[in-house]
N, C-alpha and C positions, 0 to 999 in steps of 0.2 A: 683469768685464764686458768686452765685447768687440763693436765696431760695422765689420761687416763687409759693405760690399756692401749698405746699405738694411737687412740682417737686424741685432737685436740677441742677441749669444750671450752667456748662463754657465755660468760653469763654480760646481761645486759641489765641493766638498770633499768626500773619504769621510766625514770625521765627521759632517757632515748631512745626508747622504743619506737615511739610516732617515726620522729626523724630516721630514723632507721630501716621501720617498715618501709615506711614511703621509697627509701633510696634500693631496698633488694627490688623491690617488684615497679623499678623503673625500666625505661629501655635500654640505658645507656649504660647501669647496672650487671644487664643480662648479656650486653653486648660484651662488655671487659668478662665478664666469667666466662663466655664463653672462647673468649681468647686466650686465655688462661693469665689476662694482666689481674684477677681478683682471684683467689682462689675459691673454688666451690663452697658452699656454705648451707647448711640445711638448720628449719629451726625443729628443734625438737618437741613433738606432741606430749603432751601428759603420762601417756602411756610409754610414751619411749624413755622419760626423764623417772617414772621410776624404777626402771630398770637399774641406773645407776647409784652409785655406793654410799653409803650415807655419808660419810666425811666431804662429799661434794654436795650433796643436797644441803646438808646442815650450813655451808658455807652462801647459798641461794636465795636471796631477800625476798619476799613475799612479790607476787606481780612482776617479777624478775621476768627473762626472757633467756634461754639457753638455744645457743648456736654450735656447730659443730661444722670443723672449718676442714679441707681436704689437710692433712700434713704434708708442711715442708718435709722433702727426702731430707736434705743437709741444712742444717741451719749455721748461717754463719751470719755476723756482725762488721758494722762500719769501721773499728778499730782493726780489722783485720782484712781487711779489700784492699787491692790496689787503685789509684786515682781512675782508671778508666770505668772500675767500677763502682765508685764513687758519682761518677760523671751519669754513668746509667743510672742509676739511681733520683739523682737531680733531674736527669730530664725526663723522667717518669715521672715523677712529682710535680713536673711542670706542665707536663701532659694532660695530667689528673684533672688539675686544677681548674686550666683552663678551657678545658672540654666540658666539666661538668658544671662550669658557671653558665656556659649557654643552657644549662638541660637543668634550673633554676636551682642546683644544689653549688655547697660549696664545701672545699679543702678545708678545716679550721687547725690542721698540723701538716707542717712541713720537716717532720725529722726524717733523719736516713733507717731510724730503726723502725721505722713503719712498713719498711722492703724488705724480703728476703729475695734468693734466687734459687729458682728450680733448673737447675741445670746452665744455660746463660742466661736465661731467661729473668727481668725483675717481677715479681709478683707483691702489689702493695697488698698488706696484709690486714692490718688497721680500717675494720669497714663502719665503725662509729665516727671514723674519723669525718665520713663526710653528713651534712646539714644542710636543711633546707636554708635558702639564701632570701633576699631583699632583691627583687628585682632591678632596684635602683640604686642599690649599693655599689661604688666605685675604687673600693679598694677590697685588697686579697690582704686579710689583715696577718694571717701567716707571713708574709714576706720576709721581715727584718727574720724572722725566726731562720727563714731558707737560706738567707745570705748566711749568717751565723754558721749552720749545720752546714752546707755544702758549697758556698763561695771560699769563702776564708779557709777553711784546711784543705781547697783544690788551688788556690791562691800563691798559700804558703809551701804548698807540695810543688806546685809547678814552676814558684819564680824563685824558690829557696832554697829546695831540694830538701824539705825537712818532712819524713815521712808522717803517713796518716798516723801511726799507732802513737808516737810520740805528741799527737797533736789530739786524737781520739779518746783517748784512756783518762787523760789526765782532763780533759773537756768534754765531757758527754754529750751537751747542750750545744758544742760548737764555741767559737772564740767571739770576744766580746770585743768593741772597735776599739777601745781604751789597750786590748791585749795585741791586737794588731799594730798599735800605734808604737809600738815595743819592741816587734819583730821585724816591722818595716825599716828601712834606711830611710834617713830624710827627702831622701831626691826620689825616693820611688815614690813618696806620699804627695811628693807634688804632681806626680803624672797619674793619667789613665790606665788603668782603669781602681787605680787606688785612691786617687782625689776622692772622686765620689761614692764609695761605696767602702772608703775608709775614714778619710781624714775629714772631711766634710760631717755624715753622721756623728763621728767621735766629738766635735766640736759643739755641733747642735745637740748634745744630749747631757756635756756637761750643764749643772744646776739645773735639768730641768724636773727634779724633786722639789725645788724651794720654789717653782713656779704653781700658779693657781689651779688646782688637777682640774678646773671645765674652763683651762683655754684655749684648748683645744676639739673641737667639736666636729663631729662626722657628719660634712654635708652631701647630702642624697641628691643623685643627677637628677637634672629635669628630666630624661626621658629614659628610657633601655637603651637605646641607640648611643646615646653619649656616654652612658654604661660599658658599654660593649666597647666602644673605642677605648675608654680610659684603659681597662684591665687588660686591651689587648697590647697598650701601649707599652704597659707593667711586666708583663708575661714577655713582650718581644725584648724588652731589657734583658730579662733576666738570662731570657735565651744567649743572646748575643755573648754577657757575661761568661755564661758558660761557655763557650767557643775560644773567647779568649784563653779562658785556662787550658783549654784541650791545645791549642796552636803553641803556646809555651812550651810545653811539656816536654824535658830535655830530650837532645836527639841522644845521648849516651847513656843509656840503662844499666848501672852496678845494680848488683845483687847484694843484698843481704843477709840470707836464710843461710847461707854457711857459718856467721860468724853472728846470729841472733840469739845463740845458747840453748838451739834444738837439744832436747834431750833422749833422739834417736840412736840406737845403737846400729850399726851396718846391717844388721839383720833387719832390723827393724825399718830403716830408709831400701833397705833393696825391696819391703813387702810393699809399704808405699808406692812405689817407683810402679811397681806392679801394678795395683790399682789403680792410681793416675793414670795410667797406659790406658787401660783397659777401659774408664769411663771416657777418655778423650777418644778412643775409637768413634763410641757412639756420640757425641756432644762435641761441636768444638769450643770447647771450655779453654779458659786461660787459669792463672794463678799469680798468685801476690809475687812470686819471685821467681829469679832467671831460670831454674831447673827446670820448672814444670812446661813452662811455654815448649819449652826445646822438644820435653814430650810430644806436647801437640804438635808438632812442627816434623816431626817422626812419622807420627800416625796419620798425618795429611797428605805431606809429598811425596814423590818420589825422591831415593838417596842415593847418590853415584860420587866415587872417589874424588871429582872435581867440583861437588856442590850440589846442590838443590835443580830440580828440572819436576817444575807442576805438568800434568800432563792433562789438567782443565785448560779452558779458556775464561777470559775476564773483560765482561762489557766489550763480548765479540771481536776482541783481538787474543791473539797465542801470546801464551806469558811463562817465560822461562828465564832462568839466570846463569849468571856462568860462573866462572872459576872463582873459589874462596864464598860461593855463597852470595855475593855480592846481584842484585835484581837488575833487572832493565823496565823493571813493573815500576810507574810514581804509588805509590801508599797514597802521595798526597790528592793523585790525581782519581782514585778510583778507591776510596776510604770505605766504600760500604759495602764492596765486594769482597766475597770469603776468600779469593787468592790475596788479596790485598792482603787480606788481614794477617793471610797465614806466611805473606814474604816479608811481613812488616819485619819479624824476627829477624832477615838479614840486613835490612837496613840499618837497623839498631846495634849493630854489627856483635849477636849475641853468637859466642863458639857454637858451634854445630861437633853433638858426640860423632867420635870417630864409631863406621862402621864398615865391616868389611865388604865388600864389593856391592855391584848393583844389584839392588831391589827393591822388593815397596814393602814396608812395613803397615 
């Protein structure tokens, strides 16, 4: 990878290029770009690649292939998201995965740094990542890797209250079952959804280095059909998994970022403050901690001295709140709708900045 001038460049290797070509100038390829779940991607002609500076060409293997990928605005990383966007992440990957094994390609990485986000938006960025597949192939060999990278630190955030960054930084890779067997209490290891996708894996994996490495052998389904069921079986697991983490997810939100050793000075969090404002106008964006939500929650409803009052509607009923803030909207019942989202804040029972009389900000 290669950040030159505002443009982002790669280089590809000959050995991937086949599997590569094949996967840009697919349809399901051009489908996700144009949705903007991939981001735009152009390969660079001969002509256009001498253009660029020598300290990049000199780094370009012979037979090489150079890409130029639209740029993320913002870039940020998994150690620094909060679990919901953790969770988006995971289910784009899961998305991925299992849409493009019908359209004969496959996922062969499941990590969360392969997403960025353009706004709310996740955009997988990683487009080596995907490979032509085995039609009769019945496993998504990524898996143990997705549990690792986004089960377990969504696990450990939701049933332990132990944040991503303390769980991210120091595991890059994600946590290993042996690490989980640590953090877990013994009686959670005996239930679901820890039995099996803790304590069970950790068990079968001890000694299995002093075991014979081909005893284990990859059998290929008798038909696509019985393909298709297996990995939809795999994929509807994984889903489910994730839901559970999200259903956990305490109902009481403390904040952090006052007492995480920001190194803002007042001038400096007022210009912030500023900003934030101003992109949650256009995006309804969230953020890792209790301040910034409160923004968005500003620049979405209406503000009046006895609370919040949306002046949308929500899956065709009127949806207002009364006094302290407090909804007569369920979150739980209508999760995908943007009033939902944006009263979810007073359920959580997050303060609301004081403002002087009625308006709309």
């Amino acid at each position: 990878m290669f950040s030159y001038g505002g443009r982002i460049l790669r280089c590809v290797h000959p050995n991937a290029i086949q599997d590569l070509g094949a996967f840009l100038s697919s349809t399901i390829a051009r489908k996700w770009t144009a949705e903007g779940t991939l981001p735009s991607t152009e390969v660079l002609t001969e002509a256009q690649r001498a253009d660029l500076p020598s300290e990049i060409l000199s780094k370009v293997p012979d037979g090489a292939m150079v890409l130029e990928h639209q740029p993320i605005r913002f870039s940020s990383y998994p150690y620094e998201w909060p679990p919901i966007v953790l969770l988006a992440s995971a289910a784009l990957t899961l998305s991925l995965a299992q849409a493009s094994a019908t359209a004969a390609f496959g996922l062969k990485d499941a990590t969360p740094y392969n997403i960025m986000f353009e706004g709310p938006k996740p955009v997988f960025i990683d487009l080596i990542s995907f490979e032509r597949r085995d039609s009769l192939d019945p496993v998504w060999r990524p898996y143990a890797q997705f549990v690792r990278a986004f089960l377990y630190p969504l696990f450990v955030s939701s049933y332990f209250g132990i944040r991503l960054e303390e769980i991210l930084l120091p595991h890059r890779d994600g946590l290993e079952p042996e690490r989980m067997l640590r953090i877990c209490p013994l009686w959670r290891l005996l239930l679901p959804p820890f039995l099996g996708t803790v304590t069970i894996p950790a068990i079968l994996s001890r000694g299995e280095n002093a075991r014979a490495s081909d005893r284990f052998r990859a059998r290929k389904s008798r038909n696509s059909q019985e393909t298709k069921f297996l990995l939809d079986q795999l994929f509807g697991r994984a889903g489910r998994l994730l839901a559970k983490a999200l259903d956990r997810a305490p109902k009481k939100h403390s904040s952090y970022y006052a007492d995480s050793g920001n190194s803002y000075t007042a001038r400096e969090l007022a210009e912030k403050e500023r900003i934030v404002t101003e992109a949650v106008e256009r995006w309804p964006i969230g953020h890792r901690v209790q301040h910034w939500p409160i923004q968005r929650a500003r620049c979405s409803l209406w503000r009046e001295r006895d609370g919040y009052r949306s002046r949308s509607r929500c899956c065709g009923h009127a949806v207002e709140d009364g006094a302290a803030g407090q909804p007569r909207h369920s979150f739980a019942r209508h999760r995908h709708c943007e009033t939902a989202r944006r009263l979810w804040l007073g359920e959580r029972g997050i303060p609301l900045l004081p403002v002087s009389g009625p308006r709309k900000i």
